[in-house]
C-alpha positions as CSV (number, residue, x, y, z in Angstrom):
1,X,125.9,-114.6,171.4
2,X,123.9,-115.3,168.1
3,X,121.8,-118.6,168.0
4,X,120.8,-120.4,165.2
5,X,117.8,-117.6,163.9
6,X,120.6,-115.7,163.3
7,X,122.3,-117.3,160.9
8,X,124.6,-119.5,163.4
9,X,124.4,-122.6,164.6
10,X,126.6,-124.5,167.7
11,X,128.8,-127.5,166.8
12,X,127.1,-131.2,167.3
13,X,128.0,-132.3,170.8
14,X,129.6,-136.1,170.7
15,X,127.8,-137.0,173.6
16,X,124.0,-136.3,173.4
17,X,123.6,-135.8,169.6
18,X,122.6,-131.6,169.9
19,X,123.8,-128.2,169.5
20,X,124.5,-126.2,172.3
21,X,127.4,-123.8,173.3
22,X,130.8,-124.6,175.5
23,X,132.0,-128.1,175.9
24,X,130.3,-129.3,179.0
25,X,127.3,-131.4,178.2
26,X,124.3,-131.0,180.4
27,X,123.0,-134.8,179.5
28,X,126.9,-136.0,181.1
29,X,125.7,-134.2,184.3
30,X,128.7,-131.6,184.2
31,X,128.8,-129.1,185.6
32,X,128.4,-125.6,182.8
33,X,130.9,-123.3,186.2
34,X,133.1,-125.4,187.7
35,X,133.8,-128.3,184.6
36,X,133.2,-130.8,186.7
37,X,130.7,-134.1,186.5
38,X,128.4,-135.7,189.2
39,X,126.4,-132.4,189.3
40,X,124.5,-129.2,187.2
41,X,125.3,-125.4,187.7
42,X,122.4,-125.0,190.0
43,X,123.8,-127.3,192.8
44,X,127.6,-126.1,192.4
45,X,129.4,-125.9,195.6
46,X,131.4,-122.8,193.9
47,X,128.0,-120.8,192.9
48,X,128.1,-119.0,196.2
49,X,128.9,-115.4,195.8
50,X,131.1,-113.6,199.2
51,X,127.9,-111.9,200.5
52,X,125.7,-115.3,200.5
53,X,128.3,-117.9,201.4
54,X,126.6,-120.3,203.3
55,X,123.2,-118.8,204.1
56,X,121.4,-121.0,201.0
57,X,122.4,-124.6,203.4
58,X,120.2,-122.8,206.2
59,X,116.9,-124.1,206.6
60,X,113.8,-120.8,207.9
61,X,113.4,-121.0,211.7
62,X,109.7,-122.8,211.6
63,X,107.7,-123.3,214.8
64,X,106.0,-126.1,216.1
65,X,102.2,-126.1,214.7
66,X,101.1,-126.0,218.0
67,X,102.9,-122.6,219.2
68,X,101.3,-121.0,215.7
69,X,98.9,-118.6,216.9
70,X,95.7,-119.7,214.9
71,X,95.9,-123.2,216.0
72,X,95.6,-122.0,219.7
73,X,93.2,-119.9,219.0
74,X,90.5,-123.4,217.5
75,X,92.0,-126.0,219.4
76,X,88.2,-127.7,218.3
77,X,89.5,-127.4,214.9
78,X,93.1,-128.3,215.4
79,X,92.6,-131.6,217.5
80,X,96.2,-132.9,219.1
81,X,95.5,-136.1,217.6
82,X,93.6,-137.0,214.6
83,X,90.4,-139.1,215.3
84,X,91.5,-141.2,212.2
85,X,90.5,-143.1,208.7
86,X,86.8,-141.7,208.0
87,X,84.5,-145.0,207.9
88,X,83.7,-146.6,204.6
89,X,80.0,-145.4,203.7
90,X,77.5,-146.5,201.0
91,X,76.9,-144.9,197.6
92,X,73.8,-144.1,197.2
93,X,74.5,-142.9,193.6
94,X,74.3,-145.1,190.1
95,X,73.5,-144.5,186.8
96,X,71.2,-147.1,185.3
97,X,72.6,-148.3,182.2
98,X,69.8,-150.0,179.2
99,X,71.4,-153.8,178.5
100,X,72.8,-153.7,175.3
101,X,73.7,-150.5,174.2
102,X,76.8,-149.6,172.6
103,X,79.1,-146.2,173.2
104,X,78.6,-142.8,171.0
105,X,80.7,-142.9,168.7
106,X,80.6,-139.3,167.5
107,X,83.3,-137.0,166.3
108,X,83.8,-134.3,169.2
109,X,84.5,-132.0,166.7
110,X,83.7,-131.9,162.7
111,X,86.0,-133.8,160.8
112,X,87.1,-133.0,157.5
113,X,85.6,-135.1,154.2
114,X,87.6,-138.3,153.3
């Protein structure tokens, strides 16, 4: 199809205000395949193909951290339990400031003549 560089342009949709092809509207939450609201192309039920059907619902077999083979190789690293919140500690880090003074105010960057 030829977009709107090329000389042609897509009607005005009536319900979000621009121009795009067919006459599902993505802002209406319809659906571009099936025609049908409530949900986008992406998550159609009908965008399963014969060779796929069902296998995108599956979740990946995942272990249990423990059984991964680096954890049991540091358990000193990998506790069972995690000691908890670290303790609140002291900054020991300030910038003195001179009573008084105001901000820079200087251009980051050179500004044109007014």
């Amino acid at each position: 199809t030829r977009g709107p560089s090329e000389g042609y342009s897509y009607p005005v949709c009536t319900t979000c205000g621009r121009r795009h092809p067919g006459e599902y509207c993505r802002a209406a939450g319809t659906c571009f395949k099936c025609g049908q609201a409530g949900h986008l192309q992406k998550d159609c039920k009908k965008n399963t193909t014969a060779g796929t059907s069902g296998q995108a619902d599956k979740k990946p077999d995942v272990s249990p951290i423990n059984e991964q083979p680096i954890v049991s190789e540091f358990p000193d690293v990998f506790p069972d339990e995690l000691p908890g919140i670290p303790p609140v500690r002291e900054v020991e880090f300030n910038i003195e400031l001179i009573p008084g003074a105001e901000p820079i105010s200087k251009a980051p960057y050179r500004m044109a003549p007014v």
